[in-house]
VOTOR-580200 format. One record per residue (C-alpha): residue number from 0; y, z, x negated. Coordinates in steps of 0.2 Angstrom, whole numbers. Last residue first. Layout:
BEGIN
@nr = NUM&yy = Y&zz = Z&xx = X
...
This chain:
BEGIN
@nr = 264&yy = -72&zz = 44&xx = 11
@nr = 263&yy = -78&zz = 53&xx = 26
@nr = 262&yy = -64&zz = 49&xx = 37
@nr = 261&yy = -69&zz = 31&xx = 34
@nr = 260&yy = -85&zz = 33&xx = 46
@nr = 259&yy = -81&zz = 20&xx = 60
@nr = 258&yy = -95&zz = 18&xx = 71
@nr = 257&yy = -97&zz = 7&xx = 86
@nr = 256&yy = -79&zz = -3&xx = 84
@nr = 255&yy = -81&zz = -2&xx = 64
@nr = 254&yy = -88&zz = -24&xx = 64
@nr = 253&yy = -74&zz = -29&xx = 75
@nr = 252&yy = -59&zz = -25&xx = 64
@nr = 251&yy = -45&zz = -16&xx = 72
@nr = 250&yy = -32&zz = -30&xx = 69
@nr = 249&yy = -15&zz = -27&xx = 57
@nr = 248&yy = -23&zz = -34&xx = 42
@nr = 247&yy = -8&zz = -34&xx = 30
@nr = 246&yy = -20&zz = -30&xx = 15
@nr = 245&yy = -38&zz = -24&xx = 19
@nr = 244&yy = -52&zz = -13&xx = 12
@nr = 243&yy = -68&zz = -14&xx = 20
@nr = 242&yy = -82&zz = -4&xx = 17
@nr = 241&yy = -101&zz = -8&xx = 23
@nr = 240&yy = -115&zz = 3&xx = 19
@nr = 239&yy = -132&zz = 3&xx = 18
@nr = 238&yy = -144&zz = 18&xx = 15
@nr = 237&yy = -142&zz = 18&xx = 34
@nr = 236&yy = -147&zz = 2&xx = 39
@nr = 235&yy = -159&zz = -3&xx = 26
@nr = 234&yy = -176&zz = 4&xx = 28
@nr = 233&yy = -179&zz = 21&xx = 38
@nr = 232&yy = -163&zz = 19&xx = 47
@nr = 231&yy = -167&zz = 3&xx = 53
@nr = 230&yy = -154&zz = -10&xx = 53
@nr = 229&yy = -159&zz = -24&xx = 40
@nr = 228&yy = -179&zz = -21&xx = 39
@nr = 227&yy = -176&zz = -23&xx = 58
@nr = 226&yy = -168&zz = -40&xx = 58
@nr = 225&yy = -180&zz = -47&xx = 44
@nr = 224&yy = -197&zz = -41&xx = 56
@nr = 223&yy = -187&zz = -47&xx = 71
@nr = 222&yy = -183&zz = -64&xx = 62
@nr = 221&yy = -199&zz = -67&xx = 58
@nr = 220&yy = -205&zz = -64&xx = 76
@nr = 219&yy = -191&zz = -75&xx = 82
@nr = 218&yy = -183&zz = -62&xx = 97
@nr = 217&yy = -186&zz = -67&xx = 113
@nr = 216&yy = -170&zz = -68&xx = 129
@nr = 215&yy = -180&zz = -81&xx = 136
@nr = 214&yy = -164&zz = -94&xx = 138
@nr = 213&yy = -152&zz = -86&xx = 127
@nr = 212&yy = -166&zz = -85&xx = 110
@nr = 211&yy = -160&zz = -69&xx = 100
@nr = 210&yy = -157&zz = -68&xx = 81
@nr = 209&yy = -137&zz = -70&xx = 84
@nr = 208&yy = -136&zz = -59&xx = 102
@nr = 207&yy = -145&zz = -45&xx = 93
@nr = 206&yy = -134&zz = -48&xx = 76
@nr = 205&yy = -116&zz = -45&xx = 89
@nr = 204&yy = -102&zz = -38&xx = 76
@nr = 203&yy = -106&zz = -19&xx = 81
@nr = 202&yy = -122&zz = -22&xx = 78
@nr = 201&yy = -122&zz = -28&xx = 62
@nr = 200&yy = -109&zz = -14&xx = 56
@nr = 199&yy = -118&zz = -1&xx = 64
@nr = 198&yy = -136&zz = -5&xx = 56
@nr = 197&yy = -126&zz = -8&xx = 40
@nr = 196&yy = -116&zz = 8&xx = 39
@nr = 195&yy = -100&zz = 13&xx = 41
@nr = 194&yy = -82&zz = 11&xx = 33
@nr = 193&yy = -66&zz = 3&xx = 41
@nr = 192&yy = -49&zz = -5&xx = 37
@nr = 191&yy = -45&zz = 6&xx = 21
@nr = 190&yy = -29&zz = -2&xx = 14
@nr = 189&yy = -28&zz = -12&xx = 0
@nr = 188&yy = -13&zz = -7&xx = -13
@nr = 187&yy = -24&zz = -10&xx = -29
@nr = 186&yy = -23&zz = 10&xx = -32
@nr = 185&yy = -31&zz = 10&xx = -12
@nr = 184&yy = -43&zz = -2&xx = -19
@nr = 183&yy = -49&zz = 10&xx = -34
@nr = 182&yy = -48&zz = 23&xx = -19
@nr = 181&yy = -59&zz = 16&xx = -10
@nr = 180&yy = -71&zz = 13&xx = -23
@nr = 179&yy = -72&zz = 32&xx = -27
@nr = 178&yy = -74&zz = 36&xx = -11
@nr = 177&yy = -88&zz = 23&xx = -10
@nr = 176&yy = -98&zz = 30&xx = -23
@nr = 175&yy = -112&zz = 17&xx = -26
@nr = 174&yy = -128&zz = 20&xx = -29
@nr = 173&yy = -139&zz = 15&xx = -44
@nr = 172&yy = -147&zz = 1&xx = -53
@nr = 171&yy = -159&zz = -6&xx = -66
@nr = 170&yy = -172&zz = -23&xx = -61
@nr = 169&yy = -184&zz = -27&xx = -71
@nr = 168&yy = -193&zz = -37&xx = -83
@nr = 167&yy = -181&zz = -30&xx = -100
@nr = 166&yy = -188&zz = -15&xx = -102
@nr = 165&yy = -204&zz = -11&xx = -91
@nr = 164&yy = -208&zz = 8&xx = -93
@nr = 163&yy = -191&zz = 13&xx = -100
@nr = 162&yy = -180&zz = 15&xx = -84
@nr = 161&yy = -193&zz = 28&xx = -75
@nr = 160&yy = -188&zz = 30&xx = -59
@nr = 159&yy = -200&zz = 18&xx = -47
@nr = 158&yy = -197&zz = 6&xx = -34
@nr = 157&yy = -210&zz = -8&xx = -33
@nr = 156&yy = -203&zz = -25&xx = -26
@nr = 155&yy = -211&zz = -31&xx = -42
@nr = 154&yy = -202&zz = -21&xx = -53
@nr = 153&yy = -187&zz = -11&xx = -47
@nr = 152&yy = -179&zz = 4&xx = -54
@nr = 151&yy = -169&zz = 19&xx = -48
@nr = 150&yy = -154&zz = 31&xx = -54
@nr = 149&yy = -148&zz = 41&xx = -39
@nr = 148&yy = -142&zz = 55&xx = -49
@nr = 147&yy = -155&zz = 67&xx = -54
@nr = 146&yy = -147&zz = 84&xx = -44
@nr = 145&yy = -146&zz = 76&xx = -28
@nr = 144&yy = -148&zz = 91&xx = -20
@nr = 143&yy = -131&zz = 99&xx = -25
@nr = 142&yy = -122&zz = 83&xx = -17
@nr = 141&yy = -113&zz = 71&xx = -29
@nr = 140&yy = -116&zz = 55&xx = -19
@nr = 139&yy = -113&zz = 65&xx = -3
@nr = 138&yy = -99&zz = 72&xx = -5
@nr = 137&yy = -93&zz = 58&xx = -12
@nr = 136&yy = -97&zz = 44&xx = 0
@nr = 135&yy = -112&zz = 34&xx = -1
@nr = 134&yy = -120&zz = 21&xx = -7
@nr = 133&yy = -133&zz = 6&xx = -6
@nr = 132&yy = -120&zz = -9&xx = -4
@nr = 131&yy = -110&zz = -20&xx = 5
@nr = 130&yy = -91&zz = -22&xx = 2
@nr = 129&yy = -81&zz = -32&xx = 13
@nr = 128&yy = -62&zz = -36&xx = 7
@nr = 127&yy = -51&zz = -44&xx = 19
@nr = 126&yy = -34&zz = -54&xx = 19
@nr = 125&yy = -16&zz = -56&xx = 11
@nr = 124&yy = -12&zz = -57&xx = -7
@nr = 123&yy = -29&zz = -53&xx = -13
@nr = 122&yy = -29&zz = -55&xx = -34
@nr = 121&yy = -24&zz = -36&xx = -34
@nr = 120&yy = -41&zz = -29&xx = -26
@nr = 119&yy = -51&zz = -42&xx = -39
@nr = 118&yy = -45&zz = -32&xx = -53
@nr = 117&yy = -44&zz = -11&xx = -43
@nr = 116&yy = -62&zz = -15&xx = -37
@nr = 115&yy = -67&zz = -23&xx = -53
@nr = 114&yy = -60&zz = -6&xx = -61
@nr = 113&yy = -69&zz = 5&xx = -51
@nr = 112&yy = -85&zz = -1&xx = -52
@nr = 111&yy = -82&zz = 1&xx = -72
@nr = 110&yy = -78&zz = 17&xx = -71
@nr = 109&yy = -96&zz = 21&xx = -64
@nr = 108&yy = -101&zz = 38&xx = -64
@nr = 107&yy = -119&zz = 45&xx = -63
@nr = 106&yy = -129&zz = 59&xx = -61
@nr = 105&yy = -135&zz = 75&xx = -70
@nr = 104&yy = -135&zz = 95&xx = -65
@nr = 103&yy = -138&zz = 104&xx = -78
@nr = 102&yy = -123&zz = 116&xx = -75
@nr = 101&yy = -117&zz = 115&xx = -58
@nr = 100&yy = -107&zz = 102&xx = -50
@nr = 99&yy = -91&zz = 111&xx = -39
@nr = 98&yy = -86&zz = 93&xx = -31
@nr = 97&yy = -67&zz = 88&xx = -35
@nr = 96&yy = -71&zz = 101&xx = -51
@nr = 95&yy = -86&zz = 96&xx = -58
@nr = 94&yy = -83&zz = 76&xx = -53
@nr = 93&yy = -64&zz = 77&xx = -63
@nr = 92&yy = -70&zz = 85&xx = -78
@nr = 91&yy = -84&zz = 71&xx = -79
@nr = 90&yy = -70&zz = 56&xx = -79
@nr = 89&yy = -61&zz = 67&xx = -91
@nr = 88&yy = -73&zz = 73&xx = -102
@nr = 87&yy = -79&zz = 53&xx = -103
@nr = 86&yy = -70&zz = 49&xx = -120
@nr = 85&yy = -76&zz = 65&xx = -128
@nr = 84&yy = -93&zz = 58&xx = -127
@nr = 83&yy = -105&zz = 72&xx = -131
@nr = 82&yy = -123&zz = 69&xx = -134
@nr = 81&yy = -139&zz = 68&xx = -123
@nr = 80&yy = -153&zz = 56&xx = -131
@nr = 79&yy = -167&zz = 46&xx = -116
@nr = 78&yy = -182&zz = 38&xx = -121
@nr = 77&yy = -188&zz = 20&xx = -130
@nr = 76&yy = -205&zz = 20&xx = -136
@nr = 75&yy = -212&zz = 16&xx = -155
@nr = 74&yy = -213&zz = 35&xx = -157
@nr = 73&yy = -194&zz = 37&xx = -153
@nr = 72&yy = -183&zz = 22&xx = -151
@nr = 71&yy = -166&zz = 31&xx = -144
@nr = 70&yy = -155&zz = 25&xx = -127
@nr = 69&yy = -139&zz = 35&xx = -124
@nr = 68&yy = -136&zz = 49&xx = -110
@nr = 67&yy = -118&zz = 58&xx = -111
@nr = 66&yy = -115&zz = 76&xx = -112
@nr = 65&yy = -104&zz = 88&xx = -104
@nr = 64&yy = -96&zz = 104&xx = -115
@nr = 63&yy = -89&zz = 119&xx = -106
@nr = 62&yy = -106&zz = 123&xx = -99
@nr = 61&yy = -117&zz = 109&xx = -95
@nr = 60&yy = -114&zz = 93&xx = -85
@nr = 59&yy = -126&zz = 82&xx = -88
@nr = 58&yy = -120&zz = 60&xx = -90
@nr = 57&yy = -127&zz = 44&xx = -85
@nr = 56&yy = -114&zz = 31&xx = -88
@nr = 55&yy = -114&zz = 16&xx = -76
@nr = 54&yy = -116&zz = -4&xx = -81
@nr = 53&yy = -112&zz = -13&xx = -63
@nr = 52&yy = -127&zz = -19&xx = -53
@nr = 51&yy = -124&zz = -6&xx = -38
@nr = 50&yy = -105&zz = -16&xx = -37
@nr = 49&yy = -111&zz = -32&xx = -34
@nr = 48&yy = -124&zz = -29&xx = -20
@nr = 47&yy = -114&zz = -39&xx = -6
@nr = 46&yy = -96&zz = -39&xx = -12
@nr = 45&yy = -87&zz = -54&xx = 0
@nr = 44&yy = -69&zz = -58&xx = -2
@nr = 43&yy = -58&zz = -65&xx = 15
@nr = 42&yy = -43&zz = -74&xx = 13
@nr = 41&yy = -30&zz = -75&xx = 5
@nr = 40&yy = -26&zz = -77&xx = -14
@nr = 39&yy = -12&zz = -73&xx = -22
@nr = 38&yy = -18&zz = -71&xx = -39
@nr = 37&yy = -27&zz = -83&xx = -46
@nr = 36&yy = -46&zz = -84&xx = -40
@nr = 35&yy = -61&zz = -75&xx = -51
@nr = 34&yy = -68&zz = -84&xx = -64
@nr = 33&yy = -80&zz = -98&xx = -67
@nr = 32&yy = -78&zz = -105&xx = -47
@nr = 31&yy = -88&zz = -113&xx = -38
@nr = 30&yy = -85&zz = -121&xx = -21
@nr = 29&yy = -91&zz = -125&xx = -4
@nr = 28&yy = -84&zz = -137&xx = 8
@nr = 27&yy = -98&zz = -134&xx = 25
@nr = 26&yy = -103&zz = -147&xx = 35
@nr = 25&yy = -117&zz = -138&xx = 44
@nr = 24&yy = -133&zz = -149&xx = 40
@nr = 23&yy = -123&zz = -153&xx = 23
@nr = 22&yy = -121&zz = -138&xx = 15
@nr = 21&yy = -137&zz = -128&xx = 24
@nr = 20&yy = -146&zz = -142&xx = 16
@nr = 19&yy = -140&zz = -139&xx = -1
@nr = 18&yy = -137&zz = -123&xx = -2
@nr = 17&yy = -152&zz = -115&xx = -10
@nr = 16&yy = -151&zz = -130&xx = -25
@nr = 15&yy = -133&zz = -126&xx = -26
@nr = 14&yy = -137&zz = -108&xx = -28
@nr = 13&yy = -151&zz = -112&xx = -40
@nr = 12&yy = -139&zz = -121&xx = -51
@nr = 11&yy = -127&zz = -107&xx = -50
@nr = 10&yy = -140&zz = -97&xx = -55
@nr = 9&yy = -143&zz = -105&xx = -71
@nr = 8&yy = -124&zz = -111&xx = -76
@nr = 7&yy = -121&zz = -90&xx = -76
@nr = 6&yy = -103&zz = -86&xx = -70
@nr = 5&yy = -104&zz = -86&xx = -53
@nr = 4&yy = -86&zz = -86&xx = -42
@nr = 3&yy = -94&zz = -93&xx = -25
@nr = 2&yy = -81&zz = -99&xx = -15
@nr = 1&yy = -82&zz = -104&xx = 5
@nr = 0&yy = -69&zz = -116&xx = 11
């Protein structure tokens, strides 16, 4: 049984509209849920490009004082305002010490990520979690040369970094820090079952022999083209991650076997 906990009565109707087919061609008993399962559940609980949509603070680490990044209407256009939120010193502390930022230096943290992880980590009595998402560990996420955080912004499959130019038309989002995550789902008691990246994770589970025809051994051409947007480092399958965080999973995991990178978390 596959359940898809989605909130919006409008894409839940275009789920069930994209499903449809695929529902009764293979037989599948899908359900949707309003909320998130009662606790106890087992199972296996898919992430795929949740956590990069969660509401982050942009902060700037300065001297002894850090600020925070608001939103202000100036000349009939919205733009950035720096001020001090003495309720984020701590989680900003925490980054300039664990990872020796300098002043004016400016990125992101997302409590919030942290706490879905730690939420839907306790619901899972038994099973697997699999989150999939642009990220990195961090060391990485808070490197000195990524001194602009990794906010970024889509319109029209254009990328672009400027958050104000179309408000509201599209899409808003930033990396996620998997260390941070993982340790969100260690607090949860989940154990970390493996970490890599997505070219990795879909080789190492068999996607060649999947897109591939047995008797010619051919590749779709579509599928090719959507098959290497997926693992090729250039595109997808580096900037990609996988983590999986477990409870009483005992079994090396199939998908680590060519790659496991959860040292670096």
């Amino acid at each position: 049984e596959y359940l898809i906990v989605e909130v919006s009565p409008v894409l839940r109707a275009q789920q069930q509209q994209t499903l449809a087919g695929q529902i009764e061609q293979n037989r599948i008993k899908v359900r949707w849920l309003d909320s998130l399962p009662e606790f106890g559940f087992r199972g296996v609980i898919l992430a795929n490009e949740v956590l990069d949509a969660m509401p982050i603070i942009r902060f700037r680490v300065g001297g002894k004082v850090h600020m925070t990044a608001g939103v202000v209407r100036h000349n009939g256009k919205f733009d950035w305002t720096w001020q001090r939120d003495p309720s984020q010193d701590r989680h900003i502390d925490r980054l300039v010490q664990q990872y020796g930022l300098v002043a004016d230096y400016t990125s992101e943290v997302s409590p919030r990520a942290a706490a879905w992880m730690q939420t839907v980590g306790r619901v899972l009595d038994a099973g697997l979690m699999l989150v999939m998402d642009y990220g990195y560990p961090g060391d990485e996420y808070y490197h000195y040369d990524r001194s602009d955080g990794t906010l970024m912004c889509h319109y029209q499959h254009r990328a672009h970094m400027d958050p104000f130019l179309y408000p509201g038309l599209q899409d808003l989002t930033t990396h996620v820090d998997f260390s941070a995550v993982a340790r969100a789902g260690q607090a949860a008691e989940l154990d970390i079952a493996g970490f890599t990246s997505q070219e990795a994770f879909l080789l190492s589970t068999g996607v060649l022999d999947i897109v591939g025809d047995e008797s010619s051994g051919s590749v779709d051409p579509k599928l090719g083209a959507e098959l290497k947007q997926l693992t090729l480092p250039s595109e997808m399958g580096e900037s990609f991650k996988v983590l999986a965080m477990g409870k009483h999973i005992d079994t090396p995991l199939l998908g680590f076997s060519l790659r496991d990178r959860r040292v670096a978390l």
